[in-house]
C-alpha positions as CSV (number, residue, x, y, z in Angstrom):
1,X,3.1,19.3,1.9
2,X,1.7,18.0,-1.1
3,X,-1.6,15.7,-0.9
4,X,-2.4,12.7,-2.9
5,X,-5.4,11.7,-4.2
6,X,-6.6,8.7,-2.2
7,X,-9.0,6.7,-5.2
8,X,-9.0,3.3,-3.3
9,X,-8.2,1.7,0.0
10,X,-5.4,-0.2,1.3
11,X,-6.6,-2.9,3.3
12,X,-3.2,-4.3,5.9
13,X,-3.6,-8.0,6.1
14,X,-0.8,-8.9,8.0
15,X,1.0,-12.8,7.8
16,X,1.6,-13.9,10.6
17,X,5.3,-13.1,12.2
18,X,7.8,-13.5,11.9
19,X,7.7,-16.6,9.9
20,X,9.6,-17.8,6.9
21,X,7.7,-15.2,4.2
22,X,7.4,-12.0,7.1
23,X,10.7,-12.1,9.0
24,X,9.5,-8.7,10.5
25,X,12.7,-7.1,9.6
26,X,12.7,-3.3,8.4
27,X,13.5,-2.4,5.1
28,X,17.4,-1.1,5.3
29,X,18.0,1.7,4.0
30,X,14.4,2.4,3.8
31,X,12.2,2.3,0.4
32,X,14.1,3.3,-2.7
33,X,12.0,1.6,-5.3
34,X,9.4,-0.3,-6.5
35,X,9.8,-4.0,-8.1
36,X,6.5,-4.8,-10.2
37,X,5.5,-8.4,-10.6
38,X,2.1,-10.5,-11.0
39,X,1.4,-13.6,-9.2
40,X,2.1,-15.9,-12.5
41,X,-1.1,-17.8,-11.4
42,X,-3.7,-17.1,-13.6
43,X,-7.4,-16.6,-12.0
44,X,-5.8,-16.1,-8.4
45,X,-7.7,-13.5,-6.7
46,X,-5.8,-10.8,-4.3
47,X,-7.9,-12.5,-1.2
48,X,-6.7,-16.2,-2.1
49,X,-2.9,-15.0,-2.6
50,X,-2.3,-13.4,0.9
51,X,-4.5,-16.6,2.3
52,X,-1.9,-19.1,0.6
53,X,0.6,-16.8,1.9
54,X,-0.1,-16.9,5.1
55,X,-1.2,-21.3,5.2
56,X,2.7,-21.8,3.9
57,X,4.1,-18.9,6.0
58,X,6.4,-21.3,7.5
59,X,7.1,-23.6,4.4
60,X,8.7,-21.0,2.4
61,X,10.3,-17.8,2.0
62,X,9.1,-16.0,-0.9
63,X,6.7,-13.4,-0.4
64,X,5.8,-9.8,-1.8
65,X,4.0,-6.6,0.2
66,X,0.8,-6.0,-1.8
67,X,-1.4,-7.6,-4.0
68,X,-4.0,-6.0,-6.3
69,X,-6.7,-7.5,-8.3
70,X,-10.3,-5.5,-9.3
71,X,-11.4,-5.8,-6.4
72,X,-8.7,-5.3,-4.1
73,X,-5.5,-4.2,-2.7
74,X,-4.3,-6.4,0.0
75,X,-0.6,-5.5,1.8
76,X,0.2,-8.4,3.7
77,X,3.6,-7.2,4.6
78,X,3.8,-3.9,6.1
79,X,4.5,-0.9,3.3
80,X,2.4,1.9,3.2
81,X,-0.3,0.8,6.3
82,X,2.7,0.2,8.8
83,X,6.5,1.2,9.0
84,X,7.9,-0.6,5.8
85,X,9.3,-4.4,6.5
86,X,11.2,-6.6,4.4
87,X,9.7,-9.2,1.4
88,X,11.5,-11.9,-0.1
89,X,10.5,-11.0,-3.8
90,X,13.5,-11.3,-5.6
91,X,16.4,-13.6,-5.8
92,X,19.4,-12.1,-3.6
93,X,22.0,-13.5,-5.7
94,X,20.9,-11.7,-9.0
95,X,22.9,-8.3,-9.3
96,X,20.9,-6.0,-11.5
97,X,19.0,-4.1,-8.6
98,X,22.4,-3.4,-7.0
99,X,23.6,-2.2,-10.2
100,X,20.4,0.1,-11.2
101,X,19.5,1.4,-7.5
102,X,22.8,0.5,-5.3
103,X,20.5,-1.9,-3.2
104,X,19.2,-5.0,-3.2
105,X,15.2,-5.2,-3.8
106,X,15.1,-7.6,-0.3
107,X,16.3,-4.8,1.5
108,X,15.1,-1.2,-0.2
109,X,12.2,-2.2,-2.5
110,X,8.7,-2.5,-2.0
111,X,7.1,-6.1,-4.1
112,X,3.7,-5.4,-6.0
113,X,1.5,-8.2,-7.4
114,X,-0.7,-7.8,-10.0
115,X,-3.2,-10.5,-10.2
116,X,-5.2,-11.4,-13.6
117,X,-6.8,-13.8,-15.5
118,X,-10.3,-15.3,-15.9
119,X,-12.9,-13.7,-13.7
120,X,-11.0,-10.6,-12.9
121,X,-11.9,-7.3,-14.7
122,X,-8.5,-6.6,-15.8
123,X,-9.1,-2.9,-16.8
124,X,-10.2,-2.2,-13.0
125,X,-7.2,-4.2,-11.8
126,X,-4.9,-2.6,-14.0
127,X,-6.3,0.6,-12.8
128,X,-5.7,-0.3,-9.2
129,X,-2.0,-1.6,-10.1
130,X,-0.7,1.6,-11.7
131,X,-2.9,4.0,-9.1
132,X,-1.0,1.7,-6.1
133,X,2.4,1.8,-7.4
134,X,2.3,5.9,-7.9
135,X,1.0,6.1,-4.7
136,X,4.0,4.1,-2.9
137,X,6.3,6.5,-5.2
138,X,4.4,9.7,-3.8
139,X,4.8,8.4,-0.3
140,X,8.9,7.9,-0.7
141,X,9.5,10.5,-2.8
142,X,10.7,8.5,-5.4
143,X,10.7,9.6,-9.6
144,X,7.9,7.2,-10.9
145,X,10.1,7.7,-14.5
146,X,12.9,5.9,-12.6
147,X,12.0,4.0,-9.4
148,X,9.9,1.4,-11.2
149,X,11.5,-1.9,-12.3
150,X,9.4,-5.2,-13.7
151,X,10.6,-8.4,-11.8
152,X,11.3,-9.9,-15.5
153,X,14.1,-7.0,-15.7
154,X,16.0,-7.8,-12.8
155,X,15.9,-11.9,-13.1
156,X,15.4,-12.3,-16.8
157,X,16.6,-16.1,-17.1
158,X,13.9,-17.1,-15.1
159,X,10.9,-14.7,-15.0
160,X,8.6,-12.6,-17.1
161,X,6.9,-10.8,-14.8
162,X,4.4,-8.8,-15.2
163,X,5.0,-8.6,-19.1
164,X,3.1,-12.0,-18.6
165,X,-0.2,-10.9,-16.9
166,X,0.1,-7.4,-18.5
167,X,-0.5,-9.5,-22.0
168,X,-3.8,-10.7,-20.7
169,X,-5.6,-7.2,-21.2
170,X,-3.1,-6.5,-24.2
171,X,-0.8,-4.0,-22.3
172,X,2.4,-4.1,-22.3
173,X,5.5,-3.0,-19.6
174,X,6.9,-0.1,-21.3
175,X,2.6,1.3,-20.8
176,X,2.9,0.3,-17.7
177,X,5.9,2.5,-16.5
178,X,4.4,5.3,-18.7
179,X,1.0,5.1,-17.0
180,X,2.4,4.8,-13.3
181,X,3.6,8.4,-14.5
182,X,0.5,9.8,-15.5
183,X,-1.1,8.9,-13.1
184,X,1.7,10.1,-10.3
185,X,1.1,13.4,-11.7
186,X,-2.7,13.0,-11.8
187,X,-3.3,12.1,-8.1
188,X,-0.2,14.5,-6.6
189,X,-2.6,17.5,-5.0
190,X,0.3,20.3,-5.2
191,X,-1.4,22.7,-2.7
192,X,0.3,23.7,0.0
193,X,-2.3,23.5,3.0
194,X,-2.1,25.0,6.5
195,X,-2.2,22.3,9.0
196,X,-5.5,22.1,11.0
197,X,-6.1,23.7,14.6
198,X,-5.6,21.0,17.1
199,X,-7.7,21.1,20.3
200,X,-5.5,18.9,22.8
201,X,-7.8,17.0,24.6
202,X,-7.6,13.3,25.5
203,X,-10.3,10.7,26.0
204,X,-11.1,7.2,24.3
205,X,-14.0,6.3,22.2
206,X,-15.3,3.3,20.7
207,X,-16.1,2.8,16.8
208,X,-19.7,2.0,15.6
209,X,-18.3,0.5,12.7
210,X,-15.2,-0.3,11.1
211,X,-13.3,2.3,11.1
212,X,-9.8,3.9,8.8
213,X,-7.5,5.7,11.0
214,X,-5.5,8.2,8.2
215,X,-1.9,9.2,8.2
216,X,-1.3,12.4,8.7
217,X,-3.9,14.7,7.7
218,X,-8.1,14.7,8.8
219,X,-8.9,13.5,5.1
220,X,-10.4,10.6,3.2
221,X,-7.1,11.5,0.8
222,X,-4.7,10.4,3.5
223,X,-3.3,6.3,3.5
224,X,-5.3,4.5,5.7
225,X,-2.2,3.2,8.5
226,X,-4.6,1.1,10.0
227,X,-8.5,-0.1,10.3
228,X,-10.1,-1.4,13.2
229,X,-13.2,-3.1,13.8
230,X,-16.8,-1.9,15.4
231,X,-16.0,-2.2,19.0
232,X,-12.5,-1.2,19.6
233,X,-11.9,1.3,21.4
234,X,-9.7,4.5,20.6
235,X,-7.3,6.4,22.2
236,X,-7.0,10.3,21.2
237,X,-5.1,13.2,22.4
238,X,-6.7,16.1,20.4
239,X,-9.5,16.8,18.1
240,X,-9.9,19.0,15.2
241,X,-12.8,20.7,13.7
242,X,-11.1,21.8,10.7
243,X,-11.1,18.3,8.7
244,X,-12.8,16.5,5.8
245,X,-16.1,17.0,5.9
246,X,-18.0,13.8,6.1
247,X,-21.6,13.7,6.2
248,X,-21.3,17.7,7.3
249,X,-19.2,16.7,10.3
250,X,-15.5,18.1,9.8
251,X,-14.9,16.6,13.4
252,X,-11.9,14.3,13.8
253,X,-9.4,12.4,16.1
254,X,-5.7,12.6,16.7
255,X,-4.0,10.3,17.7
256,X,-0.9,10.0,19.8
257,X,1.0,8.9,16.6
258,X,-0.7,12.2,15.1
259,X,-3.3,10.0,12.6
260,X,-6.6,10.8,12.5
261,X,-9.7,8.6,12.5
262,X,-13.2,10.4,11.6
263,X,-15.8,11.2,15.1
264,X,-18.6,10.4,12.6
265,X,-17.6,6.9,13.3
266,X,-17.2,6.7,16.7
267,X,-19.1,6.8,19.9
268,X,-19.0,7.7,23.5
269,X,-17.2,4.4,25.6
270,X,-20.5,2.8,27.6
């Protein structure tokens, strides 16, 4: 399999569900591409997005998966930390998507917001933005040089997103699609890699601190699916001693849903 190169977390921040803007439905047929918007409210950090979000859940429907600013990337709607649900990010009755990908973006498309504006470093939230979206393209296997589409593109009578925030840092949406390919070829790892030798063993542990359990593979490369909080406890059915090193310990978890989480982290149950 080939890896990708994990630069910066991906924090889930579920709404509540389901609820007007997370009807908890999967995405049907699955994830074919990417619609790329901003949040058209300038100075609206990722953290206060997914909190309004989540006050209205119930007053309205419209709602996107992730939102990135410099600080952060926030998925409030299931994409890449949990089996991919539906977002209401784009107006059903507008027919380009169906036309250009043979779906509607409601049902087959993740929604990413870009966030900008006055007291956002725009370069690092740029940087975030195009890292995220080629990382949701490595994890469907979808052509970054075709699986992108600006919100602006599909509903041009009424938006200009994310030409809009893009102008804010002076870049513009034809860079954007270019740099989402860089930097899809950038992060892709193209080594093949044994997996690691599984002891199966089962037991439960608690974490000393919050804690990432990874998709996939024993490595601070791999998404984070989930991340729990100092205390919880922790399930496993198998440990490996052939992972990331962390600190010099290469000892991690499996779980039943074969993630990992790192033992550094974690503790005997009292």
């Amino acid at each position: 399999m080939t890896d990708f190169l994990m630069r910066y977390a991906i924090t889930p921040r579920y709404l509540t569900g389901p609820s007007k803007r997370r009807p908890r439905r999967p995405l049907d047929p699955g994830v074919r591409f990417v619609v790329v918007h901003d949040t058209g409210n300038p100075r609206s950090t990722a953290e206060q997005n997914v909190r309004y979000y989540e006050r209205s859940r119930d007053e309205m429907s419209a709602s996107a998966h992730l939102f990135v600013d410099d600080r952060q990337i926030l998925e409030c709607i299931p994409a890449l930390t949990g089996a991919p649900e539906k977002a209401w990010h784009v107006l059903y009755n507008v027919p380009t998507d169906d036309r250009l990908f043979g779906f509607d973006a409601n049902d087959a498309a993740i929604g990413v917001e870009y966030c900008f504006g006055d007291g956002i470093d725009a370069d690092e939230a740029y940087r975030k933005y195009v890292w995220i979206v080629a990382c949701i393209c490595h994890r469907f296997a979808l052509d970054p040089s075709r699986a992108v589409v600006g919100h602006f593109f599909l509903d041009p009578r009424r938006k200009t997103d994310p030409v809009t925030g893009l102008a804010q840092s002076r870049r513009t949406y034809e860079q954007l699609l270019r740099d989402i390919v860089t930097e899809h070829a950038a992060c892709r790892q193209d080594v093949v890699s044994l997996p690691p030798a599984v002891i199966e063993m089962e037991g439960t542990v608690v974490a000393t601190s919050r804690l990432n359990i990874r998709h996939g593979i024993p490595s601070r490369r791999a998404a984070v699916v989930q991340v729990v909080g100092r205390g919880s406890e922790l399930a496993y059915v198998g440990l490996t001693r052939e992972g990331e090193p962390v600190n010099g310990n290469p000892v991690w978890y499996r779980t039943a849903g074969a993630d990992y989480f790192w033992s550094g982290g974690t503790s005997a149950v009292p």
